[in-house]
PyMOL Python script that loads the backbone (N, CA, C, O; Angstrom):
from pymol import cmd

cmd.read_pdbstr("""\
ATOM      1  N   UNK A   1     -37.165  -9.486  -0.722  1.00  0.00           N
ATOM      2  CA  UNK A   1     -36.584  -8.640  -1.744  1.00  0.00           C
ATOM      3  C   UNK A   1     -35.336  -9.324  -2.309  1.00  0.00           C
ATOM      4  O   UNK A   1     -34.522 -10.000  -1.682  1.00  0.00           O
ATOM      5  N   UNK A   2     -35.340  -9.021  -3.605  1.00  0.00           N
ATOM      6  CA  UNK A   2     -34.283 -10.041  -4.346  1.00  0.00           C
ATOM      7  C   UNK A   2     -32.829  -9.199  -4.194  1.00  0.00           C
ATOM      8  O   UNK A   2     -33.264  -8.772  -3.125  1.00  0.00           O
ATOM      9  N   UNK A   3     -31.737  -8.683  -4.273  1.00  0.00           N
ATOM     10  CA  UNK A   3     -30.688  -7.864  -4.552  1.00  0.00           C
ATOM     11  C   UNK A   3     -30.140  -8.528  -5.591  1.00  0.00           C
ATOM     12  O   UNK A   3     -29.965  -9.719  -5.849  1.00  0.00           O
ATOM     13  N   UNK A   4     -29.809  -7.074  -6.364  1.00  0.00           N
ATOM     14  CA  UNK A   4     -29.771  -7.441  -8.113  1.00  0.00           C
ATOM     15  C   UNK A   4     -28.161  -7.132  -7.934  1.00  0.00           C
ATOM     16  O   UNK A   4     -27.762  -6.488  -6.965  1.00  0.00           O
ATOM     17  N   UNK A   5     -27.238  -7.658  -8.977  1.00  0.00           N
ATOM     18  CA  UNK A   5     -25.968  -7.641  -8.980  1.00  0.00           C
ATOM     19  C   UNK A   5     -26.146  -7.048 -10.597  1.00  0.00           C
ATOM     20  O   UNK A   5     -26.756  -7.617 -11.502  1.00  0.00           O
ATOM     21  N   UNK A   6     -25.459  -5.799 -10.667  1.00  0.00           N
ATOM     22  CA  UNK A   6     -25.243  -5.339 -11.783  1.00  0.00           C
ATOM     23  C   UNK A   6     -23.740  -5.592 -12.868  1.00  0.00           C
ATOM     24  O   UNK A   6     -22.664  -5.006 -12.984  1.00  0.00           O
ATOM     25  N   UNK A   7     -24.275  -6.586 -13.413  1.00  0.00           N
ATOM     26  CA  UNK A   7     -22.427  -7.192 -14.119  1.00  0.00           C
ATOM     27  C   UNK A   7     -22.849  -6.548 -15.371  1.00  0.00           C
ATOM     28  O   UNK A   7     -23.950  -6.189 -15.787  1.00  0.00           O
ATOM     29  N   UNK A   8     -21.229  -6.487 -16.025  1.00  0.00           N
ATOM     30  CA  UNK A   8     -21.572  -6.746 -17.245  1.00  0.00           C
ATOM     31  C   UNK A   8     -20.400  -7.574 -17.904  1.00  0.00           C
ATOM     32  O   UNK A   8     -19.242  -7.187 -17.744  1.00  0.00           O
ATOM     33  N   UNK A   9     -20.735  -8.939 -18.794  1.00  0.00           N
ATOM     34  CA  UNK A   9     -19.977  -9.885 -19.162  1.00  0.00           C
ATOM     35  C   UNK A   9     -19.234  -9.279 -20.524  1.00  0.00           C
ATOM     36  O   UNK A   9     -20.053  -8.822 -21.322  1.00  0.00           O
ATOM     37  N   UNK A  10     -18.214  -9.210 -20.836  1.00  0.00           N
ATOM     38  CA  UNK A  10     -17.471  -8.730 -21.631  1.00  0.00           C
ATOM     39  C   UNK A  10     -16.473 -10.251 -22.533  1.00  0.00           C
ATOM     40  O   UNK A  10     -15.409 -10.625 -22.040  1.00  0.00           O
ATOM     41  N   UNK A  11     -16.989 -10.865 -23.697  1.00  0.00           N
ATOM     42  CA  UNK A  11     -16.053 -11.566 -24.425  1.00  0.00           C
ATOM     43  C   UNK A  11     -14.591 -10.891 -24.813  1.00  0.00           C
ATOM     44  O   UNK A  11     -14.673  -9.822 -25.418  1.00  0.00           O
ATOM     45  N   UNK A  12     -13.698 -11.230 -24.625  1.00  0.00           N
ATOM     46  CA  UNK A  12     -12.437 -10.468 -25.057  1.00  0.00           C
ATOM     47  C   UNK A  12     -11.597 -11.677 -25.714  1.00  0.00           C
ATOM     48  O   UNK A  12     -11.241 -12.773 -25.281  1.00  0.00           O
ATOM     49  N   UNK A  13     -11.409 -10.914 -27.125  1.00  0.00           N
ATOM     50  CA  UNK A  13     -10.044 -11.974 -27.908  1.00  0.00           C
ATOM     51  C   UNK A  13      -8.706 -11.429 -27.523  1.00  0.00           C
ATOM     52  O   UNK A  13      -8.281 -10.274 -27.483  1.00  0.00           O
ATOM     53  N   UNK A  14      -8.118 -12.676 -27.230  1.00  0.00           N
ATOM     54  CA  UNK A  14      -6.647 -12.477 -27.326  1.00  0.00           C
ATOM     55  C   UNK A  14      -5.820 -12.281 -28.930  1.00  0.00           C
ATOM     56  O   UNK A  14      -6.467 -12.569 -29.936  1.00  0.00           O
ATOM     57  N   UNK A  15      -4.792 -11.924 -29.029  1.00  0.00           N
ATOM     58  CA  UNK A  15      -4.058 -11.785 -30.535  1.00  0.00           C
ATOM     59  C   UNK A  15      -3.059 -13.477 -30.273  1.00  0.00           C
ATOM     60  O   UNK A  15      -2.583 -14.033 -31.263  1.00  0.00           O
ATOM     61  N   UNK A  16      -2.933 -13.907 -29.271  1.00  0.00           N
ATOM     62  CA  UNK A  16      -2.590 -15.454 -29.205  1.00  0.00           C
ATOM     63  C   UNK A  16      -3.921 -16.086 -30.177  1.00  0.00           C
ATOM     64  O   UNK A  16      -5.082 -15.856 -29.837  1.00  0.00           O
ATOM     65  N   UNK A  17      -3.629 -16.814 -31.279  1.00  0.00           N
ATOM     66  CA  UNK A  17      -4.637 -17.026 -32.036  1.00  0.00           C
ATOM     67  C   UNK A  17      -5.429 -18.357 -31.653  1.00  0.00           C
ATOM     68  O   UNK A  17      -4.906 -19.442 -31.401  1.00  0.00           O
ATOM     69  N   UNK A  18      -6.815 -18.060 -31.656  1.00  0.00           N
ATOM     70  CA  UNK A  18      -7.975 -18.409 -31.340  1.00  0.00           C
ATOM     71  C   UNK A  18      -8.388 -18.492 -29.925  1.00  0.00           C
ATOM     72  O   UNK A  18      -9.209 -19.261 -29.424  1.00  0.00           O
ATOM     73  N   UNK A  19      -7.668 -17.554 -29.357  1.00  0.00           N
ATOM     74  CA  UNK A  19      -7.873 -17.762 -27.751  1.00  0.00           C
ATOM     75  C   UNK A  19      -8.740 -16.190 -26.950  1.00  0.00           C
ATOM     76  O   UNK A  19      -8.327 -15.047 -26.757  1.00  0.00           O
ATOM     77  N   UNK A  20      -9.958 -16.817 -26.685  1.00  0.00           N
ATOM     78  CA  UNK A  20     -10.966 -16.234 -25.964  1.00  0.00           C
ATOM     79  C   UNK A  20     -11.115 -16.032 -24.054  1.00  0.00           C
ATOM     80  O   UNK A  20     -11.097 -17.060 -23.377  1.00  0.00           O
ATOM     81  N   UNK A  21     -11.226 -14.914 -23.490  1.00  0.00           N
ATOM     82  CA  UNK A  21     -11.349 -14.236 -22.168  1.00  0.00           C
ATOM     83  C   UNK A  21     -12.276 -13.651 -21.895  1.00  0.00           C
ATOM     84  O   UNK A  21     -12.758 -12.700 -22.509  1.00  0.00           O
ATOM     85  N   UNK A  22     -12.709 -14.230 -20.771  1.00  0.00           N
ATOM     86  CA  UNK A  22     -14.083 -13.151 -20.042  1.00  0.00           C
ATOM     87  C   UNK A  22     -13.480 -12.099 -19.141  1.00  0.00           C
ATOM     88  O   UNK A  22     -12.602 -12.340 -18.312  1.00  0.00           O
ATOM     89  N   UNK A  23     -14.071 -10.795 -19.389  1.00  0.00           N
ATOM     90  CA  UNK A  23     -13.956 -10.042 -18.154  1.00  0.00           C
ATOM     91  C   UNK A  23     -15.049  -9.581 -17.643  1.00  0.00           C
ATOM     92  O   UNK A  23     -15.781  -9.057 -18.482  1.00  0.00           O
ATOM     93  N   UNK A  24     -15.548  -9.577 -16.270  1.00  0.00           N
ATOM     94  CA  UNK A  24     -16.659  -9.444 -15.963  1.00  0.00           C
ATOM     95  C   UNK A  24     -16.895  -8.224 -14.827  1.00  0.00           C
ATOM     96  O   UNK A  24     -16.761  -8.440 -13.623  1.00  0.00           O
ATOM     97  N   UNK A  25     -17.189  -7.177 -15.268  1.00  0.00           N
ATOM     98  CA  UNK A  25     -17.419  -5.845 -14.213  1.00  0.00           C
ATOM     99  C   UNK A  25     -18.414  -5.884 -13.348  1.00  0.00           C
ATOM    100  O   UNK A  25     -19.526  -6.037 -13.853  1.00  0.00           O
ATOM    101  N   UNK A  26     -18.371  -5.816 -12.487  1.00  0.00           N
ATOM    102  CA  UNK A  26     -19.314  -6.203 -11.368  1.00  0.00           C
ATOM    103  C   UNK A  26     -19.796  -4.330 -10.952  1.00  0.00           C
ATOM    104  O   UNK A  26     -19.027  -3.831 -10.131  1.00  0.00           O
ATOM    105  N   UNK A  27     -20.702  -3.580 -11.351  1.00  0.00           N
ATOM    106  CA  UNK A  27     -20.486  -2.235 -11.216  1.00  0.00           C
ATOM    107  C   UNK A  27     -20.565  -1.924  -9.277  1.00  0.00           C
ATOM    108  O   UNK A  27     -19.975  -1.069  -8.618  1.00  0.00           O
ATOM    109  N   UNK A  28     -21.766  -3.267  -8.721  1.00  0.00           N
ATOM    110  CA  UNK A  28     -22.378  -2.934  -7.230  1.00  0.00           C
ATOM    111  C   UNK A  28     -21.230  -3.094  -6.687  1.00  0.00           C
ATOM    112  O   UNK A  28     -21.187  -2.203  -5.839  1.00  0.00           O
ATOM    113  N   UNK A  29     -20.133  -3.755  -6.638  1.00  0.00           N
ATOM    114  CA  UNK A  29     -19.297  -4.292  -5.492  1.00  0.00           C
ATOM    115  C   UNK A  29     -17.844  -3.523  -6.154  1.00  0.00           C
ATOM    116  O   UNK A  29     -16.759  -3.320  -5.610  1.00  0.00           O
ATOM    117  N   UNK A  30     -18.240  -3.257  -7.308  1.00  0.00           N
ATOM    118  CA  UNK A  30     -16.884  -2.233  -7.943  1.00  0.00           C
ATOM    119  C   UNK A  30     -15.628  -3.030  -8.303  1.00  0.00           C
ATOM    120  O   UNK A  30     -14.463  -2.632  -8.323  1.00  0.00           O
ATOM    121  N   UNK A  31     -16.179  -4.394  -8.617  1.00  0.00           N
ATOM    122  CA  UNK A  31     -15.005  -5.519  -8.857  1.00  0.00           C
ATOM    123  C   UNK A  31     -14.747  -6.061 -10.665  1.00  0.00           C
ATOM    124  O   UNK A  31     -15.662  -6.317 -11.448  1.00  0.00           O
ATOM    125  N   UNK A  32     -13.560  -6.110 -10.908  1.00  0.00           N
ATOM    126  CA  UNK A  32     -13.318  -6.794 -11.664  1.00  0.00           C
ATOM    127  C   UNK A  32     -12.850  -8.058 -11.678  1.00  0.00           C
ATOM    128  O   UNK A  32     -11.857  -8.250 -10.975  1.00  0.00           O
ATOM    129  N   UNK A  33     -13.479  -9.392 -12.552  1.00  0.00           N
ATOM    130  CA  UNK A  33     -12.783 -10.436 -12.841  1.00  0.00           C
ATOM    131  C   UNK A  33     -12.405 -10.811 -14.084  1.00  0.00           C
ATOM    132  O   UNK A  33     -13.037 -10.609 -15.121  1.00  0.00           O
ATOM    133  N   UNK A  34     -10.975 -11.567 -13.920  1.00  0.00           N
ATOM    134  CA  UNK A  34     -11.165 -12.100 -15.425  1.00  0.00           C
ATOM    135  C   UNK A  34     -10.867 -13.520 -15.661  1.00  0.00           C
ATOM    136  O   UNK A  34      -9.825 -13.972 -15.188  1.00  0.00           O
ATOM    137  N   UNK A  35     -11.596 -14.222 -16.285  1.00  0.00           N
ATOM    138  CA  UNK A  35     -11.906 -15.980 -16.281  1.00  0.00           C
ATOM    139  C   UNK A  35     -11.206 -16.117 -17.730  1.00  0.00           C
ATOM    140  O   UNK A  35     -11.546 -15.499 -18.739  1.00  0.00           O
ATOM    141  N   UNK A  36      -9.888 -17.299 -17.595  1.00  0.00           N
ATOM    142  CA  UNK A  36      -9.296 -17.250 -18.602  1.00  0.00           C
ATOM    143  C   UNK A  36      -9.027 -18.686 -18.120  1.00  0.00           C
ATOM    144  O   UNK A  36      -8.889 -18.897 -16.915  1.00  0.00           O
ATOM    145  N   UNK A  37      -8.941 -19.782 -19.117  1.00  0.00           N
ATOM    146  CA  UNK A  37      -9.032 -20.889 -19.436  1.00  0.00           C
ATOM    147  C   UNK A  37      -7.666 -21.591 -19.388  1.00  0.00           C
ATOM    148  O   UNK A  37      -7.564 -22.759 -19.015  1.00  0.00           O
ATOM    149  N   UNK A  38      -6.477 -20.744 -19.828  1.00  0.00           N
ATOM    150  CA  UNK A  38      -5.116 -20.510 -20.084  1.00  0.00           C
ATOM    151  C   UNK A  38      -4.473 -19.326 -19.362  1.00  0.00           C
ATOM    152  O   UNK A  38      -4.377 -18.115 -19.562  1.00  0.00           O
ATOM    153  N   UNK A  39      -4.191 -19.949 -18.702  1.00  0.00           N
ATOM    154  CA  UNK A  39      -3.293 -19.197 -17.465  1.00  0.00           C
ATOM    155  C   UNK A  39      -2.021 -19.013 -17.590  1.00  0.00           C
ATOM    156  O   UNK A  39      -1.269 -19.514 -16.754  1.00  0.00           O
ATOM    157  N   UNK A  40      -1.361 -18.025 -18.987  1.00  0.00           N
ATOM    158  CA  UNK A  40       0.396 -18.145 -18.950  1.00  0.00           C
ATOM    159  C   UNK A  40       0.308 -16.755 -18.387  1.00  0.00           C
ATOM    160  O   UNK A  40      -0.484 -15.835 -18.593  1.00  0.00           O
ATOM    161  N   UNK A  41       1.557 -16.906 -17.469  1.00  0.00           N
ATOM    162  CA  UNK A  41       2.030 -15.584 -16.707  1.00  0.00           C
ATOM    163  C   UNK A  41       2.209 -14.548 -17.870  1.00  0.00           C
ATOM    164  O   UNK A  41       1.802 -13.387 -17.913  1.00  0.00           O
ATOM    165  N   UNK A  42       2.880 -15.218 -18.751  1.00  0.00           N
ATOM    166  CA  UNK A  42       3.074 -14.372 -19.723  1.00  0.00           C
ATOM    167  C   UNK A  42       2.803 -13.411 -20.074  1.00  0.00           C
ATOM    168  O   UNK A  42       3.451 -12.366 -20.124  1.00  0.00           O
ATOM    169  N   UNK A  43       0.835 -13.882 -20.642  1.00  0.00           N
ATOM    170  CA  UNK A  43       0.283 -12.886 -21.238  1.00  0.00           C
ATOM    171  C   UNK A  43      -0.661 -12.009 -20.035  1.00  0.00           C
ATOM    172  O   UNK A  43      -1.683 -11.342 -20.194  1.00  0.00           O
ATOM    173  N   UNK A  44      -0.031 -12.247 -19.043  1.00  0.00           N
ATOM    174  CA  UNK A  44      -1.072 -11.472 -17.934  1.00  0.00           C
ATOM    175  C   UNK A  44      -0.686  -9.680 -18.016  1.00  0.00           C
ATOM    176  O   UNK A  44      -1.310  -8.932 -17.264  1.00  0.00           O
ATOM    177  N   UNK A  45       0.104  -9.248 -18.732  1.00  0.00           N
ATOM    178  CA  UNK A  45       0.205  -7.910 -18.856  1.00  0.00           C
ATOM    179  C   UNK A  45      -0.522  -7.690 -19.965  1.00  0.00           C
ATOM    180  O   UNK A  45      -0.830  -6.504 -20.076  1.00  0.00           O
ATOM    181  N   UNK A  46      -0.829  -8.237 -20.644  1.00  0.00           N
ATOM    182  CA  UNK A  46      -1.326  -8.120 -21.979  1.00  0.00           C
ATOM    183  C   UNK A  46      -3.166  -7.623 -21.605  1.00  0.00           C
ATOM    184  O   UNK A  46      -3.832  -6.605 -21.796  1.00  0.00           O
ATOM    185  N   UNK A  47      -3.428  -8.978 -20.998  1.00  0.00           N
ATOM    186  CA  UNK A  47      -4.343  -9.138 -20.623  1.00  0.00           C
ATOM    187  C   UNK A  47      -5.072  -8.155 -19.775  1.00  0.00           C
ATOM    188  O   UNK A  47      -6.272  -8.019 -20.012  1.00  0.00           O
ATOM    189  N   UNK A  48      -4.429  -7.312 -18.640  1.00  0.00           N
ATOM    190  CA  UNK A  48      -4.640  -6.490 -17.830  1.00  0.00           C
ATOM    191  C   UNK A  48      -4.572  -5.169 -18.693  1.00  0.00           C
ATOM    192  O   UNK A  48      -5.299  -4.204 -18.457  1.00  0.00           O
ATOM    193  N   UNK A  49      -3.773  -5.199 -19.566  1.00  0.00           N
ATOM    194  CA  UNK A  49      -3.540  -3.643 -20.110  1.00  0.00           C
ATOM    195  C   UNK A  49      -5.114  -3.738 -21.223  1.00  0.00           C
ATOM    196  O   UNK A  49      -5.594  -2.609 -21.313  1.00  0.00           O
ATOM    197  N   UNK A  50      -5.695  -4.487 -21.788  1.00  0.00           N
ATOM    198  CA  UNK A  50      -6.735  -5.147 -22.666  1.00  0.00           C
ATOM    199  C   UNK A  50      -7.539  -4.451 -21.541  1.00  0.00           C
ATOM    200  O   UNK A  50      -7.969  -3.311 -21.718  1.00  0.00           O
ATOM    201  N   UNK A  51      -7.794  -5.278 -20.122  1.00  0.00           N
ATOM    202  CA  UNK A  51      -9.034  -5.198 -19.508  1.00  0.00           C
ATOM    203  C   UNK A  51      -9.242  -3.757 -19.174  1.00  0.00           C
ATOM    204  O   UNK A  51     -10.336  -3.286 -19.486  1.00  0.00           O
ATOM    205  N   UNK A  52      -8.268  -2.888 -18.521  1.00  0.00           N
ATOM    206  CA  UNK A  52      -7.981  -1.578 -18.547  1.00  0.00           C
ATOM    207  C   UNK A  52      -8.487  -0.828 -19.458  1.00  0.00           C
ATOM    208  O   UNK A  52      -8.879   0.241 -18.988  1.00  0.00           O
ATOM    209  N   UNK A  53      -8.665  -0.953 -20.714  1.00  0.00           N
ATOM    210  CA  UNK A  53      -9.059  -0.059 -21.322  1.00  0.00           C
ATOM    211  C   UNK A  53     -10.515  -0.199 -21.930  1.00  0.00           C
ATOM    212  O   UNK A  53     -11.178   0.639 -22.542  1.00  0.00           O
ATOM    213  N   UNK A  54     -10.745  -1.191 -21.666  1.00  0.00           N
ATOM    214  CA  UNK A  54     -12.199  -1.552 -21.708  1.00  0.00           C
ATOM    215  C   UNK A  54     -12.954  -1.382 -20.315  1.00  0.00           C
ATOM    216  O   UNK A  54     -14.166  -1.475 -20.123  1.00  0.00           O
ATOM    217  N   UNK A  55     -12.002  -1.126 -19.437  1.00  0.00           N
ATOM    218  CA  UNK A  55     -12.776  -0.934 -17.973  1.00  0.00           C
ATOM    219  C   UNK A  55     -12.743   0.458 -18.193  1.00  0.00           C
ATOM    220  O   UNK A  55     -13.935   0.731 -18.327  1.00  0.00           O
ATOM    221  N   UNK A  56     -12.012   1.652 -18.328  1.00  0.00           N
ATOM    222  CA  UNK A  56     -11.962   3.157 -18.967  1.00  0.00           C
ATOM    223  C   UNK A  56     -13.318   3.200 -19.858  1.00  0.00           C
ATOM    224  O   UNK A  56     -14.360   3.842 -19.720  1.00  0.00           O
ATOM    225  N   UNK A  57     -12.966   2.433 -20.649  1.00  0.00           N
ATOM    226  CA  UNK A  57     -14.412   3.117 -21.986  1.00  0.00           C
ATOM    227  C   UNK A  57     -15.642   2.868 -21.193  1.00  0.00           C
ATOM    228  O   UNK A  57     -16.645   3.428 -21.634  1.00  0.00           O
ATOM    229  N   UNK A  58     -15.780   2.187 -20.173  1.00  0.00           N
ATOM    230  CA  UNK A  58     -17.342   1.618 -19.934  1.00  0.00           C
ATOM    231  C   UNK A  58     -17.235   2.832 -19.058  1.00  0.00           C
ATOM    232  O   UNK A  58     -18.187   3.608 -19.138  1.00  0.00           O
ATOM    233  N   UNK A  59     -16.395   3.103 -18.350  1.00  0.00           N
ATOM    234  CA  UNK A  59     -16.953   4.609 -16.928  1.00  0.00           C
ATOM    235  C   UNK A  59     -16.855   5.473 -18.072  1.00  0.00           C
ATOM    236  O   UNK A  59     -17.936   5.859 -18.515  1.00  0.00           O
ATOM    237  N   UNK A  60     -16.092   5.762 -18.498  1.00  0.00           N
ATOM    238  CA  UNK A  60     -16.714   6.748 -19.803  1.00  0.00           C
ATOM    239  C   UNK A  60     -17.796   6.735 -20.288  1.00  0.00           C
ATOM    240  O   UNK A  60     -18.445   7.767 -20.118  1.00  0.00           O
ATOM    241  N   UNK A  61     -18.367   5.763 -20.973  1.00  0.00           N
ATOM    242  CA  UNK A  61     -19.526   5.688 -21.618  1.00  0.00           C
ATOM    243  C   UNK A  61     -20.777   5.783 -20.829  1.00  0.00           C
ATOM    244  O   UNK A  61     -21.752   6.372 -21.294  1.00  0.00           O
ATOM    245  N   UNK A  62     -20.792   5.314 -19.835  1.00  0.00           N
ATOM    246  CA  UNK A  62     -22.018   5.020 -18.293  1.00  0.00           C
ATOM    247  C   UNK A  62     -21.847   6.944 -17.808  1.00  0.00           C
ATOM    248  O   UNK A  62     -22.780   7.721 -17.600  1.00  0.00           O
ATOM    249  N   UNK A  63     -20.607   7.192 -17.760  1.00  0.00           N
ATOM    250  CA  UNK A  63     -21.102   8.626 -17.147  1.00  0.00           C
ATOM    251  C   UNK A  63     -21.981   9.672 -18.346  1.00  0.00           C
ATOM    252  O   UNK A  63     -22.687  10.653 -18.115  1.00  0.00           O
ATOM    253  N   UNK A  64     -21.587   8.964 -19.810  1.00  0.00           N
ATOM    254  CA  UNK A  64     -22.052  10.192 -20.835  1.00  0.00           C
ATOM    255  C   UNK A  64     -23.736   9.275 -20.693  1.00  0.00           C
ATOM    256  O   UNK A  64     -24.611  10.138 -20.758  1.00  0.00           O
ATOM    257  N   UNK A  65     -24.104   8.450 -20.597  1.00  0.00           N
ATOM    258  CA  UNK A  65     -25.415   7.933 -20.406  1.00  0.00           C
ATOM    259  C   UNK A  65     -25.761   7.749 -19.530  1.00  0.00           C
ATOM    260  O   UNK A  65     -26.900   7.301 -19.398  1.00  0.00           O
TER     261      UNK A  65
END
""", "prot")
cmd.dss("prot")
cmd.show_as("cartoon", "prot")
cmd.util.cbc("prot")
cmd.orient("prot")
């Protein structure tokens, strides 16, 4: 038997211009990652407050479907 990992890959733009982020919801293990190419401390609040609300809309949206 295979065990299926239920992700879902999410492209996310930054407003730093032309700069692209994965966040990737893992729903089975209840994990979030996020794969970013450019690592400034900086924008890591930015970034987290971004993933946050796209991690909100998806349990939102998954419970209305």
């Amino acid at each position: 038997m295979i065990a299926r990992s239920l992700r879902l890959f999410i492209p996310m733009h930054d407003n730093f211009p032309g700069h692209w982020y994965l966040c990737i919801i893992d729903f089975k293990n209840c994990h979030i990652q996020i794969l970013d190419s450019l690592q400034l401390r900086s924008r890591d609040e930015f970034w987290f407050k971004s993933v946050k609300i796209v991690v909100e809309f998806c349990q939102t949206f998954f419970k209305l479907y």
